[in-house]
N, C-alpha and C positions, 0 to 999 in steps of 0.2 A: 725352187730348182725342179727342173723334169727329170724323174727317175725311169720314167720309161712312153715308151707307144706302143699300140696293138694295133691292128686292122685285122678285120672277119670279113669274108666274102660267103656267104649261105646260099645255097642252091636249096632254097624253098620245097620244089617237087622232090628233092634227094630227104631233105628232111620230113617232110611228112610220107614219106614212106617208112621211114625208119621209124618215127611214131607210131605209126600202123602196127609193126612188128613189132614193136615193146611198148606198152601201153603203161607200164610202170616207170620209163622213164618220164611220161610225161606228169605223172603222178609226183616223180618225186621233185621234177622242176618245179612246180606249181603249189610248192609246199611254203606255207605261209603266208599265202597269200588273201586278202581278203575277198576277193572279186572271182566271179567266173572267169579262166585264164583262154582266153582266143588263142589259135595255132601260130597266127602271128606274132602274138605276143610272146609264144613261147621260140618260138624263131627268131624274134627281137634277144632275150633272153641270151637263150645260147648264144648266137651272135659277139653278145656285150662279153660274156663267160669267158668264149675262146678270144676275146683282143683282148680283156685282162690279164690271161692268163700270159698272151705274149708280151704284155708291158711289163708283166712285172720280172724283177732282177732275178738271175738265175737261182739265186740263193732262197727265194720266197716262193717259186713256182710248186713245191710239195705243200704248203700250206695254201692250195687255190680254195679250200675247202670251209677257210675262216672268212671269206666274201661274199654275198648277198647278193643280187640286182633284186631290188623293189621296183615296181612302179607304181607313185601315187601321184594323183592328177593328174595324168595322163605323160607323166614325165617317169624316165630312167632314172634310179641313184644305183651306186652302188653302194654296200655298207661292210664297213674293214673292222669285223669282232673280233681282231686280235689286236689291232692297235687302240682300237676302243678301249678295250678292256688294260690293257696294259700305262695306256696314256703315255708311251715314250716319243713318238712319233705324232704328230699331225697329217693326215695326207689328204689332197682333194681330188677325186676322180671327174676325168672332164670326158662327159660321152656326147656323142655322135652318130646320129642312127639313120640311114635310108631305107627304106620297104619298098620295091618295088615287084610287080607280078612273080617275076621269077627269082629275084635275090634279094638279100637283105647284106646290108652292109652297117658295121659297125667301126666307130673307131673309139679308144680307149687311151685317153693320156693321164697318166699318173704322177701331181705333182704333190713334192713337200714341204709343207710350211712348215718355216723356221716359227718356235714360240718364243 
C-alpha cells in the first residue's frame, strides 16, 4: 500500500549559496558518511530529505529526524531507525533522482509492506 509521495525541486545555485553561509550545515548533512560528500551529492541529499518529508503522513512529519539518506554504490537508500528499531511496520522507500546544471529533482514514494 502507498502511504505517501514527495517531489523536491532544488535550485542548485540557491543552494550552494546557502552552503557558503553555513558551512556547518553542510557538515552536519554529511555525517556518517563514509566518502568525501560532493555539493551534488549533498543537493541530491536534501532534495531526497525535503520529498520524504512531504510523503510522509502528517502524523510522522516531527519525527523526519529518525530517517537517513545513504548513498552506497553510487545509489540513494533511505534508512527508517525508528521502524527498524521498533519492527511494527515494514516500509520501502522508492526514490528517484534527476541532477541537472541548475536543478535537482527528487521524488519519494513511501510504501508498506504488509508481513
Amino acid at each position: 500500500m502507498i502511504v505517501g509521495v514527495g517531489i523536491d525541486l532544488l535550485d542548485c545555485e540557491r543552494f550552494e549559496q546557502a552552503l557558503s553561509r553555513t558551512p556547518e550545515f553542510a557538515r552536519k548533512m554529511s555525517e556518517g558518511q563514509n566518502h568525501l560528500v560532493e555539493t551534488s551529492d549533498l543537493a541530491s541529499t536534501f532534495a531526497i530529505m525535503e520529498a520524504l518529508f512531504k510523503a510522509l503522513p502528517n502524523q510522522e512529519k516531527s519525527e523526519i529526524a529518525n530517517y537517513k539518506v545513504r548513498k552506497t554504490n553510487g545509489a540513494y537508500r533511505i534508512e527508517d531507525t525508528r521502524f527498524a528499531a521498533v519492527k511494527k511496520k515494514s516500509r520501502c522507500f522508492h526514490i528517484t533522482l534527476t541532477n541537472e546544471s541548475k536543478f535537482t529533482l527528487a521524488v519519494v514514494i513511501i510504501e508498506e509492506i504488509k508481513n
